[in-house]
Each structure stands twice: as C-alpha cells, then as structure tokens.
TORMARZA-968411 format. One line per field, with one value per residue (C-alpha): residue number from 1; chain; x, y, z. Coordinates in nm, 2 decimals. Example, Ala and Ser with C-alpha at 12.3 -4.5 7.8 and 13.67 -1.06 7.14 Angstrom:
// TORMARZA-968411
pos = 1_2
unit = A_A
xx = 1.23_1.37
yy = -0.45_-0.11
zz = 0.78_0.71
//
This chain:
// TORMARZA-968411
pos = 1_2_3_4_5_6_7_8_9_10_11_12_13_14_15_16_17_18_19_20_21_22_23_24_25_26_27_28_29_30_31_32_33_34_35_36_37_38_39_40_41_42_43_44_45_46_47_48_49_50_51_52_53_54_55_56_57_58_59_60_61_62_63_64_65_66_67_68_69_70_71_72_73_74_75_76_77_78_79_80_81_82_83_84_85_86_87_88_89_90_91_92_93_94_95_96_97_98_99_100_101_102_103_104_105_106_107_108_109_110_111_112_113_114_115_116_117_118_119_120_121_122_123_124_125_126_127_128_129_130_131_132_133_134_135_136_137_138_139_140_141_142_143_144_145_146_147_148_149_150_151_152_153_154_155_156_157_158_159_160_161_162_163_164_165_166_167_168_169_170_171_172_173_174_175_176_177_178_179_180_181_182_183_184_185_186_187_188_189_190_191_192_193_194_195_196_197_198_199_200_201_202_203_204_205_206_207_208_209_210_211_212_213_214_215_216_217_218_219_220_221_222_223_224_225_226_227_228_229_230_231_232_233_234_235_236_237_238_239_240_241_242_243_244_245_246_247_248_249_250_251_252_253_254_255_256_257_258_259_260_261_262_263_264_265_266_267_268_269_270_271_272_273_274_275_276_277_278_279_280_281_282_283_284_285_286_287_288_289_290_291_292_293_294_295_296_297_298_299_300_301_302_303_304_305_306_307_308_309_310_311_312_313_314_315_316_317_318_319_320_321_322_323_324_325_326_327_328_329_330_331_332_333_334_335_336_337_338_339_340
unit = A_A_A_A_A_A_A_A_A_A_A_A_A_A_A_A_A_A_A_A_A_A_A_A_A_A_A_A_A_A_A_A_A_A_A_A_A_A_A_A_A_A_A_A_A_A_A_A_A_A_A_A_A_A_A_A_A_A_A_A_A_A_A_A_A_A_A_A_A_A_A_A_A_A_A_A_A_A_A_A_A_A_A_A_A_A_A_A_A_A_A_A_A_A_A_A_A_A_A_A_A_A_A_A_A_A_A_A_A_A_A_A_A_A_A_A_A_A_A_A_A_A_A_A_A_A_A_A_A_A_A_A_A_A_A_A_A_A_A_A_A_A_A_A_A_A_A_A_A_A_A_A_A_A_A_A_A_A_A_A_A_A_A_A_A_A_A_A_A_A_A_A_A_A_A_A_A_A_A_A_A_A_A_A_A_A_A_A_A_A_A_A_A_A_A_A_A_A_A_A_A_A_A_A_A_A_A_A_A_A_A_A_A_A_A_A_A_A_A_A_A_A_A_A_A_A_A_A_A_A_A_A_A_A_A_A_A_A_A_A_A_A_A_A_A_A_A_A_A_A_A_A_A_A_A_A_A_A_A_A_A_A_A_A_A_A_A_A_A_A_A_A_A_A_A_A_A_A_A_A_A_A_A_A_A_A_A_A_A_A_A_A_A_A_A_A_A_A_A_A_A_A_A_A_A_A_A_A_A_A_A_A_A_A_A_A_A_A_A_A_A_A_A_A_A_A_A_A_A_A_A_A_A_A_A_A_A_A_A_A
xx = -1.72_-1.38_-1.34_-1.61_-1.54_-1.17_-1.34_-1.55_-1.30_-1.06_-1.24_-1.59_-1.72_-1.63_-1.88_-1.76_-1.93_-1.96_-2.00_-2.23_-2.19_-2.47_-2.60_-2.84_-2.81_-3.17_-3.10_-2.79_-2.84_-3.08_-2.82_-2.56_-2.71_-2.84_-2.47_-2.36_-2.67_-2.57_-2.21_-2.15_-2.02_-2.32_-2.20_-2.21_-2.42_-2.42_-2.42_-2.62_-2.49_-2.75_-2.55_-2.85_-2.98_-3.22_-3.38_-3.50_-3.20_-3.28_-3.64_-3.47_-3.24_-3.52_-3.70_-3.38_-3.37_-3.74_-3.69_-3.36_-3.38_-3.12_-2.90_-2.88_-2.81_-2.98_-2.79_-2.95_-2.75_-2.73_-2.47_-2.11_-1.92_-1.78_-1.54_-1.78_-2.02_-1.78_-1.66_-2.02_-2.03_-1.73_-1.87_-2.14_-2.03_-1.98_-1.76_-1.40_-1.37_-1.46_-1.47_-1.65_-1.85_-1.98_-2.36_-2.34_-2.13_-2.14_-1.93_-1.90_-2.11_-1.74_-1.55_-1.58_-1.52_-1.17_-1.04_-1.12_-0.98_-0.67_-0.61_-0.71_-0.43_-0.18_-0.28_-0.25_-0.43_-0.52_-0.70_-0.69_-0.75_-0.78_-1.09_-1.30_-1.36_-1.74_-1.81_-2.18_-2.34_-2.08_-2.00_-1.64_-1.47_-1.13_-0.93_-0.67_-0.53_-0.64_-0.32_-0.42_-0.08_-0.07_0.18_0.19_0.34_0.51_0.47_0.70_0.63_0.28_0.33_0.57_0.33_0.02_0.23_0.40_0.03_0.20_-0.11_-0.25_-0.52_-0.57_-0.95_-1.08_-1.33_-1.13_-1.00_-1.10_-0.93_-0.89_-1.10_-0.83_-0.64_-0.90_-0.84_-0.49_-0.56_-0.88_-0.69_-0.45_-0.54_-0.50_-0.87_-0.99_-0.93_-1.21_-1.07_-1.33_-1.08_-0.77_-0.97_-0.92_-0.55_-0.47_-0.70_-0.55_-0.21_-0.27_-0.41_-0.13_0.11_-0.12_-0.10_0.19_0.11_-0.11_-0.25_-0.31_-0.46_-0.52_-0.85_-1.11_-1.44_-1.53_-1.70_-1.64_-1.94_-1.79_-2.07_-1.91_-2.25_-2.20_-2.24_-1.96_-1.71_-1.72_-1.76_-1.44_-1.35_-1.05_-1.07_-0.97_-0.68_-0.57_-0.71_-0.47_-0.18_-0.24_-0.28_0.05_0.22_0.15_0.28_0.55_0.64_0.53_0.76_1.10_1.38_1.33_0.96_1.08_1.16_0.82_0.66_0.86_0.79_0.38_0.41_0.58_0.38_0.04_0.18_0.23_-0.11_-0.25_-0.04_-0.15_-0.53_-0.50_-0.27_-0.47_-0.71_-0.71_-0.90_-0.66_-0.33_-0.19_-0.22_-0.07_0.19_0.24_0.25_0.53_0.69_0.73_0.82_1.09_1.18_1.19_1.29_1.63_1.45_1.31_1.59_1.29_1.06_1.11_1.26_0.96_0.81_1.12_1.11_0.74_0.89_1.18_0.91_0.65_0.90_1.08_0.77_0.37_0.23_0.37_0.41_-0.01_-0.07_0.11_-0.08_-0.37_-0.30_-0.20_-0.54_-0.74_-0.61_-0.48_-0.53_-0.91_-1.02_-0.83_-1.06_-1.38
yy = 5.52_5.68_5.35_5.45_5.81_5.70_5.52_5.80_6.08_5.88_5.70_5.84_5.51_5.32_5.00_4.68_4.36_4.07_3.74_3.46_3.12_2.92_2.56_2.35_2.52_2.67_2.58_2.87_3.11_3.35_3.33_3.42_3.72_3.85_3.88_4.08_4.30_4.40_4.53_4.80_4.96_5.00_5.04_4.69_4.49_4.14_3.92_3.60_3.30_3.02_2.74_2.53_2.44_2.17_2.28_2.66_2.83_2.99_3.08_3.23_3.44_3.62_3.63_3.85_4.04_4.10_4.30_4.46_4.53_4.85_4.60_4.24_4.08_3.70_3.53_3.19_2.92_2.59_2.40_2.51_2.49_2.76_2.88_2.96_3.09_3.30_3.41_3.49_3.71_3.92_3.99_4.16_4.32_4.68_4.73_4.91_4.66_4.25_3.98_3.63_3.46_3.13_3.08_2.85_3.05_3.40_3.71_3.92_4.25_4.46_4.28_4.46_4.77_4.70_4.52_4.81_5.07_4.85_4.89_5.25_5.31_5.08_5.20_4.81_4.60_4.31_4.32_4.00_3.84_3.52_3.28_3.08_2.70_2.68_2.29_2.22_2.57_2.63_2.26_2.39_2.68_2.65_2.96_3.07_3.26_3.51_3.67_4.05_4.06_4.29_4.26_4.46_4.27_4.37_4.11_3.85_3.88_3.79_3.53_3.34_3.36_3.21_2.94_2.86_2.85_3.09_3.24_3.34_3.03_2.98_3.05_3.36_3.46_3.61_3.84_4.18_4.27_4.62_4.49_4.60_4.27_4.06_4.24_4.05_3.74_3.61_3.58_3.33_3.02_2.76_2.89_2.72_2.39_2.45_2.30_2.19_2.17_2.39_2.62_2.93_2.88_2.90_3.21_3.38_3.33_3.47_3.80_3.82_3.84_4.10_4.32_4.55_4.55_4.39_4.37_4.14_4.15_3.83_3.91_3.63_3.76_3.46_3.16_2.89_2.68_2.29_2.00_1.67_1.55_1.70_1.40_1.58_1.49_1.12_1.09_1.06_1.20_1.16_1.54_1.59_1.41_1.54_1.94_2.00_1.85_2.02_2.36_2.30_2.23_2.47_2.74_2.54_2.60_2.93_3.08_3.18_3.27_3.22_3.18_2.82_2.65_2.72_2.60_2.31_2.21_2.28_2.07_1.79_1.78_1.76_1.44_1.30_1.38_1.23_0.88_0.88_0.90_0.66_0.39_0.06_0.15_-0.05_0.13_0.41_0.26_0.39_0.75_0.63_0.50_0.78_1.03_0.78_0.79_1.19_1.19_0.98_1.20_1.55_1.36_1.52_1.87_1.70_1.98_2.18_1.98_2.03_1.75_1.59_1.61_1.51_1.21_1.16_1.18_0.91_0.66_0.67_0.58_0.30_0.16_0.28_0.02_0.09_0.50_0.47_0.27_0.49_0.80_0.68_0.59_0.95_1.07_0.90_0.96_1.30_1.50_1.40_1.57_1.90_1.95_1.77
zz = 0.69_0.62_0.35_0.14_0.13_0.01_-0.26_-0.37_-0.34_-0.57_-0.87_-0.81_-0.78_-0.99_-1.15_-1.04_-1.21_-1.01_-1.27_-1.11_-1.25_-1.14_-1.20_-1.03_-0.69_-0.65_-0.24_-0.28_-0.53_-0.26_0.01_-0.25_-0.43_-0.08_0.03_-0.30_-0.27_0.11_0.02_0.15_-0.14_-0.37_-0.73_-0.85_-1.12_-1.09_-1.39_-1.30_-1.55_-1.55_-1.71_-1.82_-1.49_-1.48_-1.15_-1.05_-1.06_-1.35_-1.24_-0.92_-1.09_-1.29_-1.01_-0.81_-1.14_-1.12_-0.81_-0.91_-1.25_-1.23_-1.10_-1.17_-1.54_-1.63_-1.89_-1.97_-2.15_-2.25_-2.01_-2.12_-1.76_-1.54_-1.76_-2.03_-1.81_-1.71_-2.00_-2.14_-1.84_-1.92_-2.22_-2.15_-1.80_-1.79_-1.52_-1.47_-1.26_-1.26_-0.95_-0.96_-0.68_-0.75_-0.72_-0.43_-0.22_0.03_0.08_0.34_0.34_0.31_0.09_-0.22_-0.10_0.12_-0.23_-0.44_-0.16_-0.16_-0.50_-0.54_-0.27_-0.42_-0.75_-0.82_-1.12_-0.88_-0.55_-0.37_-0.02_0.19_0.24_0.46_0.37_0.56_0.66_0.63_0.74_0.97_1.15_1.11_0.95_0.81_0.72_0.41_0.62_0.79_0.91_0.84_0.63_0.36_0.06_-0.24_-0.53_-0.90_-1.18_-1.10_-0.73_-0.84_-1.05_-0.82_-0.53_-0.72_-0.90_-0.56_-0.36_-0.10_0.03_-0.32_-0.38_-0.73_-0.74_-0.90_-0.67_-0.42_-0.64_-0.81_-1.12_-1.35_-1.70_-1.95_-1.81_-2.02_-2.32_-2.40_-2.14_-2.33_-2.67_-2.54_-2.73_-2.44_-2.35_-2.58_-2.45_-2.27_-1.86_-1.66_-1.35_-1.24_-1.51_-1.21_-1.20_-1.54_-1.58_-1.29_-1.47_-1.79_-1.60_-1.35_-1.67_-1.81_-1.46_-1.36_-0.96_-0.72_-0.36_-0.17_0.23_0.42_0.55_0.48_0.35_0.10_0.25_-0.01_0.11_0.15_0.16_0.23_0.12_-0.23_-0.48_-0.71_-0.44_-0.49_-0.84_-0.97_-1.27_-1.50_-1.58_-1.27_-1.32_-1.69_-1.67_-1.40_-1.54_-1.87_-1.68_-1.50_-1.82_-1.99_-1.74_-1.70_-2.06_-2.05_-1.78_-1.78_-1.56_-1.20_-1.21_-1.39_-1.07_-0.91_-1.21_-1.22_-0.90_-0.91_-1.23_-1.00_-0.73_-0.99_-1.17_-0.75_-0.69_-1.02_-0.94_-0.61_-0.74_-1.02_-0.89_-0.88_-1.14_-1.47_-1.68_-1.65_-1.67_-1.98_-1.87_-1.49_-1.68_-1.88_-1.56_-1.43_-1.75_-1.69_-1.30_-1.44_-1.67_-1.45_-1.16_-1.21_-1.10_-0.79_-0.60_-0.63_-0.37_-0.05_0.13_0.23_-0.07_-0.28_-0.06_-0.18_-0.56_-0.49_-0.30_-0.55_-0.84_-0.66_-0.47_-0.57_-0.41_-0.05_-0.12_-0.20_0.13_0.33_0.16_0.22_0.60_0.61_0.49_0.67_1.02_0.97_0.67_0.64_0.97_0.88_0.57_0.59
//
C-alpha cells in the first residue's frame, strides 16, 4: 500500500506505544488487543495496564503477552484509575510516538497508520480523528463525525477547537501524539488531583499547549463500545459532578486572550449540566447551591452561549424547578433515543 511505504520512506518506522488501561473487562480485553495486533502498520508495543482487576483481566493479559512477548507489555497494579494507569504506562513506553485505547473498546485495522501518515505529511505534533459510539455490539452506531474533512491546526487553532467541542472530542484515545509533549505536560501540578472524570480533557489540554501543529481527519476508526446495560451508567456519582467543573476551571483560568471566551463558555455550560443533575437532591444541596451561586456570578458572560443555551442560563436561575422538568421532558422523548 502506497500509505505504508510513505511511512517507511519518511521516519523508518517509527515505534508507536499503544497504553491499555484495563479493569474488570475480561468479556473485552481479547477483542480489543486483537484489533491493535491486526493494524496494518506493525511497529507498535502495546502497554497492557491491569488496574487491579478483580476478575481475569489480568490473567488474559499475560496470557496475550504469552504469545507476543516481542510485543505486548503487562503492568499489574493495585486499582489507581485510568489516569494512573495511564500514566504508569507512559512511563515505561518506548515509543516516538504514544496513543491510548481503552481495554473495552476496538480500533479499526488502519487507524494507526493513516494518523501517523497524517502527521508525518503535516509534520504535525498531534494526529487526531473522529469516532464511532457502538450501541450494544452494533444495535446502533452513532458517528463523531465522519465527514472525511481534513484540517491542519497551529496552537491556538487547537486549543479553541478542543475547548469549544468542535469536532475534537475530548477523549485521548482518538489521538496519537509525538512523546516529547509529555515531557513538560506531566509536570503540571493539577495532575495530581488525581480526576476520575473529564480526566481526558484536561490531559488533552495540557498537551495541545505543549504542541506547535496538529492534524486532524474526520474519519471514524475508534468504536467506543456503549452498553446501556453497564451498571456504571446508573450509579451516580458526585465526581461526576465536581471533576468536570474543576477541569473546566482550571482552563478557564489558565487561558488567555481569545481562547478566554471558549473557556468561559465550556465552564458555563458544565455548572448547567451539574444543576440540572443535582437539582432535587438533598444530600447535595450545598454544592447545588454553590454552582448557582457561580452561574450568578458569570452570568454577565452568558453573551458567550449561544442563544439557546443562554436562554437555558436565564431559565435555570429564575426558575430550577420548571427549567429541570422541561429538561427532562426533552431527554426523554428526544435526546434519549439519539444516544442510547
């Protein structure tokens, strides 16, 4: 293939390590390491983090590095999260180049190699693409987004376009990224706060300060596997509540110039979706209040928001109780069947 010979003729092939969280998803980890083994470009070691599984995963993983010892790492540690896990894996990876993949999802068998053509040609620090959302094994397949649009961006271009959500999703895995951008990223002392959610975002941001250029094609070879039976969906979670908004603060703070007003208005629309999930319950109050408290406060940026969602701003302060019935009539009869 013309691809791969690009690849070769310009970096000699270069290592790419591929970190592997994993945790309890013995069902997954087979189907995932299966897709990394069959890329088609072949220079990759795969850095399998079992994050203290209490099920086979781990056992599976030794087994895959059994049979590929040239080219599958186990880590095995006690249960730290995914952002530890990853971390650990950076660490020891050896690549020029590093991606992620979470243990319980796929790739497609040529993803690897069209990011790290892209950036070879772009002679870009970040290589980046779209997804697939894949509804229980394939009941429905939604797409991010799949447009075949191709954009190279500098710094700020970057940064506005994964604070704004315009086709750059915040996760990691969708992403392949020159190692060097670590080197500065991992010494920012907001890491150690240790994020269990909107942990991807944050990371993403420090690196796209770090990079001078990236790439991005909306082709979708990541299937982020969804199971509306998951039992992690319908636990609720407070963290889920204050990790994002902490995340979002802090790059509000952290940004300057024009980049301000898309952080101000991802910091915004957070603190909405927080009220929205904690209005009505008790044992939370204080920090509802306290989100309120803030919307009031920044609700002289609310220019930011579009109109509809300025609208949602001005509802929610004046009336909670009828802005969270009418939210979730809205779910339920429309947004629900989009994304389940």
């Amino acid at each position: 293939m013309n691809d791969i010979n690009t690849v070769k003729t310009k970096t000699e092939s270069p290592l790419i390590s591929l970190i592997v969280p994993a945790h309890n998803i013995e069902s997954y980890l087979s189907d995932c390491l299966d897709s990394i083994l069959m890329q088609s470009y072949r220079n990759i070691e795969i850095i399998v983090i079992d994050d203290g599984s209490a099920d086979n995963t781990g056992k599976t993983a030794d087994d895959y590095r059994k049979k590929h010892q040239d080219r599958i790492i186990c880590i095995h540690q006690k249960n730290m999260g995914v952002s530890k896990a990853r971390l650990n894996g950076i660490a020891v990876a050896h690549g020029q180049w590093i991606g992620f993949v979470d243990g319980d999802d796929c790739v497609e068998n040529d993803m690897y190699e069209r990011l790290l053509n892209n950036a070879l040609t772009s002679n870009a620090d970040i290589s980046h693409c779209g997804f697939q959302i894949v509804v229980n094994q394939g009941e429905r397949i939604h797409y991010f987004y799949n447009t075949g649009k191709k954009k190279e961006q500098n710094k700020e271009e970057g940064i506005r376009d994964l604070i704004s959500g315009e086709f750059i999703e915040p996760s990691l895995c969708n992403k392949l990224f020159r190692r060097f951008l670590f080197d500065n990223a991992l010494k920012n002392e907001v890491l150690n706060n240790d994020y269990r959610f909107n942990e991807d975002l944050l990371l993403n941001y420090l690196l796209f300060k770090e990079s001078d250029k990236a790439v991005y094609e909306d082709f979708c070879p990541y299937h982020y596997m969804s199971r509306v039976d998951s039992a992690s969906r319908s636990v609720f979670n407070i963290r889920r509540i204050t990790d994002p908004l902490a995340v979002q603060r802090f790059i509000l703070e952290d940004t300057e110039g024009e980049l301000k007003k898309e952080a101000y208005r991802g910091y915004l629309m957070t603190c909405i979706n927080a009220c929205i999930s904690l209005h009505g319950k008790e044992e939370y109050s204080g920090i509802y209040d306290e989100i309120r408290d803030t919307l009031h406060q920044y609700d002289f940026c609310s220019h930011v928001l579009s109109g509809r969602l300025s609208f949602k701003l001005h509802l929610l302060l004046m009336s909670p109780g009828l802005f969270c019935i009418l939210y979730k009539f809205y779910t339920e009869h429309f947004q629900k069947k989009k994304y389940e």
